[in-house]
N, C-alpha and C positions, 0 to 999 in steps of 0.2 A: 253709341259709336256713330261721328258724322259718315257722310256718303264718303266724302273725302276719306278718311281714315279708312273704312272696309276699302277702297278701289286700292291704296296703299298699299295695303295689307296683302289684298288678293296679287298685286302686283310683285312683292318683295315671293312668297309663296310661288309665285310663278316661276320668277326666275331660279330660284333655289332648286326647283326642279329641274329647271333648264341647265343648269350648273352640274349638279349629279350624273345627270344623260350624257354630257359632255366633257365630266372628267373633270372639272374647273377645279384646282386647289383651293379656293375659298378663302386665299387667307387674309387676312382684315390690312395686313399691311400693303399691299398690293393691290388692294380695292378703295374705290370713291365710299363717300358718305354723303347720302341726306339727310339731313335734318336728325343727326345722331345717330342712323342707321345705315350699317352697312350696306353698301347692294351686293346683292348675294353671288355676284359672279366678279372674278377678279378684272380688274382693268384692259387687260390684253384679251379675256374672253367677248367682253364687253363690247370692245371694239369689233371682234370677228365679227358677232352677230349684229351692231348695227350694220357692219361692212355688208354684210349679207341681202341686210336688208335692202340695199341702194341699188337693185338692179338697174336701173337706166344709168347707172354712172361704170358697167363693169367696163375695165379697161380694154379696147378695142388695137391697139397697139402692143406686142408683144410682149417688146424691150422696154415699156414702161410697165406692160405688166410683170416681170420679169422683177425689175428695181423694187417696185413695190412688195411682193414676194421677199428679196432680198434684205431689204432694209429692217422684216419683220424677225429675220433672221439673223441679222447681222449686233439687233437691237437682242433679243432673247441669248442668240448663243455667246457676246462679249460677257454677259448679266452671269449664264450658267457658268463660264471661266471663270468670273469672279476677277474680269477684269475693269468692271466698273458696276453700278449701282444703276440701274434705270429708272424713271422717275412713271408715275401712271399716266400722265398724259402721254408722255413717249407708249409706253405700251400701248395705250389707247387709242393713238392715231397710229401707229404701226399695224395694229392690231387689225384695224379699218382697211387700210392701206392693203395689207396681207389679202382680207377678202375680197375685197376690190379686184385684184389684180387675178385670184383665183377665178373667179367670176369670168372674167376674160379669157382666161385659158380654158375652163368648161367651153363655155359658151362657143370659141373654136374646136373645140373638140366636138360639140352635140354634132355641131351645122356640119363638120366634116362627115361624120359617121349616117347624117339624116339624109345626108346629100350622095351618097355612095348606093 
């Protein structure tokens, strides 16, 4: 097995755990593929936890954090009506968007609560 292939591997293992902790439904049609493999967290999870990742980007404006919030919701709850079909990039950059925007409203809340 190349280096490549174990980092892979430990990679796909990883997130598969991450997914489980997190409740991700997993299901393949809702999820990206590389190179013939699923990644083990569907496309909207995907998105939270890069969104997550991006702390210097959390949204410092309310009301676009609010939107971004909204739109992840707007996108998810038309989907669970079954009033239209969402595609993965849409859940993925909603997905982002959503934690983004979460991130902002923490991040107001820590500094109110640190600051009292």
């Amino acid at each position: 097995m190349t280096l490549l292939s174990e980092v892979h591997e430990h990679v796909q293992q990883t997130l598969w755990r991450i997914g489980t902790v997190i409740h991700c439904h997993q299901r393949p049609e809702r999820s990206f593929f590389l190179d013939g493999r699923q990644v083990p967290i569907c496309a909207r999870c995907f998105g939270v936890l890069i969104g997550t990742a991006m702390v210097p980007l959390y949204c410092h404006n309310l009301l676009v954090a609010t939107v971004l919030i909204a739109a992840m919701f707007l996108d998810g709850g038309t989907q669970l009506l079954r009033l239209r079909e969402s595609t993965n990039w849409l859940r993925f950059i909603t997905g982002i968007g959503f934690a983004i925007g979460c991130g902002g409203f923490i991040e107001r809340i820590a500094a109110r609560v640190w600051n009292t």
